[in-house]
LUMVOKE-501862 format. One line per 10 residues: number of its first residue (from 0); their letters; for each residue z, y negated, x of N, C-alpha, C, O. Coordinates in steps of 0.2 Angstrom, whole numbers. Layout:
<recs>
NUM> a> Z/Y/X/Z/Y/X/Z/Y/X/Z/Y/X ~ ... .
</recs>
This chain:
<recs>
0> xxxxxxxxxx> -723/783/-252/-725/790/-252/-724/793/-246/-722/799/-246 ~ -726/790/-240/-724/791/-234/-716/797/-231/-715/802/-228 ~ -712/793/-235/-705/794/-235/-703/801/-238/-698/804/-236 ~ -708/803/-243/-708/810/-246/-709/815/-241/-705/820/-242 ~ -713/814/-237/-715/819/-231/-711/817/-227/-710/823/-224 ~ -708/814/-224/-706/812/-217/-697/817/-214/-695/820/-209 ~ -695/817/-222/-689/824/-220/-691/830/-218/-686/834/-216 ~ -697/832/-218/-698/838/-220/-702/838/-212/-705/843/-208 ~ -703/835/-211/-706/835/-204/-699/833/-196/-700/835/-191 ~ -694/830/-200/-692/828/-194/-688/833/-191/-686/838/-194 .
10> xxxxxxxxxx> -688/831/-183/-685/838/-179/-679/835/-176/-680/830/-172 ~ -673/837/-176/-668/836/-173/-669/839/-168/-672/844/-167 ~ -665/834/-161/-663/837/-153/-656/841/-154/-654/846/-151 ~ -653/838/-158/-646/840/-156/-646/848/-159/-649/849/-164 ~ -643/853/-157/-643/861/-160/-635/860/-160/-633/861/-166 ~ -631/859/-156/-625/861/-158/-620/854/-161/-622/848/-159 ~ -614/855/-166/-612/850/-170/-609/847/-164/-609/849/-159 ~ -608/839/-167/-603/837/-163/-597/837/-163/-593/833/-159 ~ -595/843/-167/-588/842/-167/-586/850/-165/-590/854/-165 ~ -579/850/-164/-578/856/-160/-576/861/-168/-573/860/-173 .
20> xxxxxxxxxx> -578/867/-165/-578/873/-170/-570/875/-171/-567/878/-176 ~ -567/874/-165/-561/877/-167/-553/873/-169/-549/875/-173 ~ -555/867/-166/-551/862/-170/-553/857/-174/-549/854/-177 ~ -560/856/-175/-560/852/-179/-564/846/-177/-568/843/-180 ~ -560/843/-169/-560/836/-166/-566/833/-165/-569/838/-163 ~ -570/829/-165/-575/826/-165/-575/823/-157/-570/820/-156 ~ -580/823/-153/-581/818/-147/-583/814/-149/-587/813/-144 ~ -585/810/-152/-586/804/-155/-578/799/-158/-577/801/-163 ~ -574/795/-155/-572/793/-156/-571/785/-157/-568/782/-152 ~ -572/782/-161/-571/777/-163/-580/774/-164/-581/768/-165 .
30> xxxxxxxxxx> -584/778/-163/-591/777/-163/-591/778/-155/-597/779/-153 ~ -588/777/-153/-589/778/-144/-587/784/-144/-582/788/-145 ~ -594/787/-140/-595/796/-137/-590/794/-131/-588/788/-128 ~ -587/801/-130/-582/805/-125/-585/807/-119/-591/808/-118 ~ -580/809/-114/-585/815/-109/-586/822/-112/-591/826/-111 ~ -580/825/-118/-582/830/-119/-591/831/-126/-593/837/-128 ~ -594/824/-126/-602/824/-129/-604/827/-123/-607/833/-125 ~ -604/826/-116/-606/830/-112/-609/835/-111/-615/836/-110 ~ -604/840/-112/-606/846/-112/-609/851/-121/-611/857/-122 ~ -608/846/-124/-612/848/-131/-619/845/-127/-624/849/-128 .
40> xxxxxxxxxx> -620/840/-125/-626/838/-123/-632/843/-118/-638/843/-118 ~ -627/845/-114/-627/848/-104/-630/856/-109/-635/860/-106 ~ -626/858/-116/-626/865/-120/-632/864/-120/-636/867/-116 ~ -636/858/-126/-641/858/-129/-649/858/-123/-654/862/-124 ~ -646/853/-117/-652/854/-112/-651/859/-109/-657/860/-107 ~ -647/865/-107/-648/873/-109/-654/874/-114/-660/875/-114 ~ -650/874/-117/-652/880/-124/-661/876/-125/-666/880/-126 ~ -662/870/-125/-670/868/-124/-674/871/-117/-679/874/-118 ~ -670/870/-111/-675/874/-107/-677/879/-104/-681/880/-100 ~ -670/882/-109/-675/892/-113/-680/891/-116/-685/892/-114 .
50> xxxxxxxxxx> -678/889/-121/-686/889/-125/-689/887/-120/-691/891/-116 ~ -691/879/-117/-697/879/-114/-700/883/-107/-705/882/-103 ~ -695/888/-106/-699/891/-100/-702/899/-105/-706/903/-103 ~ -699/899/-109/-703/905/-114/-709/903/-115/-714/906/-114 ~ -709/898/-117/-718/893/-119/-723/892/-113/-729/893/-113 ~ -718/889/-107/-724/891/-102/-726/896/-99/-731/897/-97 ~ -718/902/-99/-723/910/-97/-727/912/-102/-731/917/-101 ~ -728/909/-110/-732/913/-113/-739/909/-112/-744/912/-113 ~ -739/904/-111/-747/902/-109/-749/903/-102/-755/902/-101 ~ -745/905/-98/-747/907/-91/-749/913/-93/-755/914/-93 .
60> xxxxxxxxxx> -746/920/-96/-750/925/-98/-754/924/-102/-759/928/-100 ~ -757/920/-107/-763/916/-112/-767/916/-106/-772/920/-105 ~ -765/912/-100/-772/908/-97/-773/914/-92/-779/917/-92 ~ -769/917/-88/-771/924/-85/-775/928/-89/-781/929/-87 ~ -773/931/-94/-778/934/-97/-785/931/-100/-790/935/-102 ~ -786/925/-101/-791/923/-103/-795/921/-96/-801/919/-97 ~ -793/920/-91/-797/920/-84/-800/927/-82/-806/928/-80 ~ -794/933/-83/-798/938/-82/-802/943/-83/-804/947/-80 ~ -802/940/-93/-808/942/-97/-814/938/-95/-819/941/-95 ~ -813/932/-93/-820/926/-92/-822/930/-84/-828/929/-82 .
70> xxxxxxxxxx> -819/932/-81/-821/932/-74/-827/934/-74/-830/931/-70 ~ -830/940/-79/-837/943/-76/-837/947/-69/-842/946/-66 ~ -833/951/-67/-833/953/-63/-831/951/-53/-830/954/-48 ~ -832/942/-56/-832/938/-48/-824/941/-46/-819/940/-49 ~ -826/944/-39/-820/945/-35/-814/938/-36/-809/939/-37 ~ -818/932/-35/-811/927/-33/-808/926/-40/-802/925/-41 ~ -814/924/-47/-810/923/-52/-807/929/-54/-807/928/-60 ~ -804/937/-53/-803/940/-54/-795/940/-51/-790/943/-53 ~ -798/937/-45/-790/936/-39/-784/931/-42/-778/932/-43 ~ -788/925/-44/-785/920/-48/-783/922/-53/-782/917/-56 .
80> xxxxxxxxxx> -782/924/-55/-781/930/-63/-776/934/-62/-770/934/-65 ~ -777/938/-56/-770/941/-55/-765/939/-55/-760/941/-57 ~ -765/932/-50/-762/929/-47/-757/925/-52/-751/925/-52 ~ -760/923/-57/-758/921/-64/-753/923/-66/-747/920/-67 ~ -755/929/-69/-752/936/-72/-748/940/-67/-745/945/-69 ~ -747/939/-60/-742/940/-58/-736/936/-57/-731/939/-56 ~ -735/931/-57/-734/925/-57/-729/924/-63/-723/923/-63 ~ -735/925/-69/-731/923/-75/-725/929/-76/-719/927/-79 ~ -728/938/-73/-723/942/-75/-716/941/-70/-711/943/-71 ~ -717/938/-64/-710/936/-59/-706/932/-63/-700/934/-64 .
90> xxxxxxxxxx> -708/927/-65/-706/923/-70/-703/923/-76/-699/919/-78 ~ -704/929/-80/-701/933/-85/-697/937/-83/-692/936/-86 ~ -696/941/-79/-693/945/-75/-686/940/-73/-680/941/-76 ~ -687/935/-67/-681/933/-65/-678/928/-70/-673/925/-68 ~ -681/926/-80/-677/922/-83/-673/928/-87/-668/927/-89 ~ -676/936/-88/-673/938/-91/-668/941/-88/-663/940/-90 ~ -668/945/-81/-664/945/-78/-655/941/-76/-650/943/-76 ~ -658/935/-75/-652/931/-74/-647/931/-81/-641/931/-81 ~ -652/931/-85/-649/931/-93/-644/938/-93/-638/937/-93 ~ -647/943/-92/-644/951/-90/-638/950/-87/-633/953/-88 .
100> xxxxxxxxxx> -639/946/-80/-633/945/-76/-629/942/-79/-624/946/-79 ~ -627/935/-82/-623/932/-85/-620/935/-90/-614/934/-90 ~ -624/939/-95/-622/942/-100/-615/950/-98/-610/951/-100 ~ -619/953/-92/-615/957/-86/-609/956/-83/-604/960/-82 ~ -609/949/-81/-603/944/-78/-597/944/-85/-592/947/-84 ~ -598/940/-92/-596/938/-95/-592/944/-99/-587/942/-101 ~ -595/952/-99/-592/956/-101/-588/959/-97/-582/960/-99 ~ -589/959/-91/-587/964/-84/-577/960/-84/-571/963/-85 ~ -580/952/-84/-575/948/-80/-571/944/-84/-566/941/-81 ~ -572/942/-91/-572/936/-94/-570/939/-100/-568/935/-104 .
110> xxxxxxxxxx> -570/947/-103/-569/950/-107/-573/950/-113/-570/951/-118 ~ -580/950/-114/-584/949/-118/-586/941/-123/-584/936/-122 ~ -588/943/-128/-591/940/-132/-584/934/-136/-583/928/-137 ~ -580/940/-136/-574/936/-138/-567/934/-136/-561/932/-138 ~ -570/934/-129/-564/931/-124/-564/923/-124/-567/919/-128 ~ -559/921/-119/-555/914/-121/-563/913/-117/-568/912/-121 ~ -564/912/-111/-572/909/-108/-577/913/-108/-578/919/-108 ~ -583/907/-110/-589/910/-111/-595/907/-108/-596/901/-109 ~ -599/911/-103/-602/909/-98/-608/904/-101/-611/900/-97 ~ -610/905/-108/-615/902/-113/-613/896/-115/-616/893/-118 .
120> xxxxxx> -608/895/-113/-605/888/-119/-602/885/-112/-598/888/-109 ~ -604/876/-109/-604/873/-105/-596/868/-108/-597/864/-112 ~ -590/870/-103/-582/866/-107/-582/862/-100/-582/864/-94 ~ -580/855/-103/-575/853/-98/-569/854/-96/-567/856/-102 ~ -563/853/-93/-558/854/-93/-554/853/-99/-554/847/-101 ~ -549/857/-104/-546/854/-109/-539/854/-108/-535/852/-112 .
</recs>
């Protein structure tokens, strides 16, 4: 019974395939991973520690705002509060930003979305 539920719950780490999109080649070779797993791997640990810095600025905004609702008025739990909530919004600021930047670089320099290099996609040498 167990085994009915268990698909539907499991969560893959891996986001991007292990084979390459444009020729086909697999880094897995002979059962034995490549250096080019690498950077599908080096991608995936990217692309997870976006999400988790999304999740922690949003509980730092959660917990700023719910400090500075509980304050009652007290000068310091009030300060702590800001302090939170300024904090969290630096923090969003300089992840979207860089985002901005990259994205800036990659059009300006690299020829956009559909050029040969892409500042979003981690290659090693081919």
């Amino acid at each position: 019974m167990l085994n009915l539920f268990l698909p539907a719950f499991t969560v893959f780490a891996q986001i991007q395939d292990w084979t390459n999109k444009e020729t086909g080649a697999s880094c897995v070779v002979d059962g034995v991973p490549t250096l080019k797993c690498l950077e599908i791997v080096f991608g995936n640990i990217l692309y997870m520690s976006s999400f988790f810095i999304i999740i922690v600025l949003f509980i730092m905004f959660v917990v700023g705002s719910f400090r500075y609702l509980t304050s009652f008025g007290n000068a310091e739990a009030i300060k702590k509060a800001q302090g939170t909530l300024k904090y969290a919004l630096i923090g969003f600021i300089l992840f979207v930003s860089a985002y901005l930047i990259m994205t800036i670089i990659q059009t300006l320099f690299l020829g956009g979305a559909g050029g040969k290099a892409n500042l979003f996609e981690f290659k090693l040498g081919e």
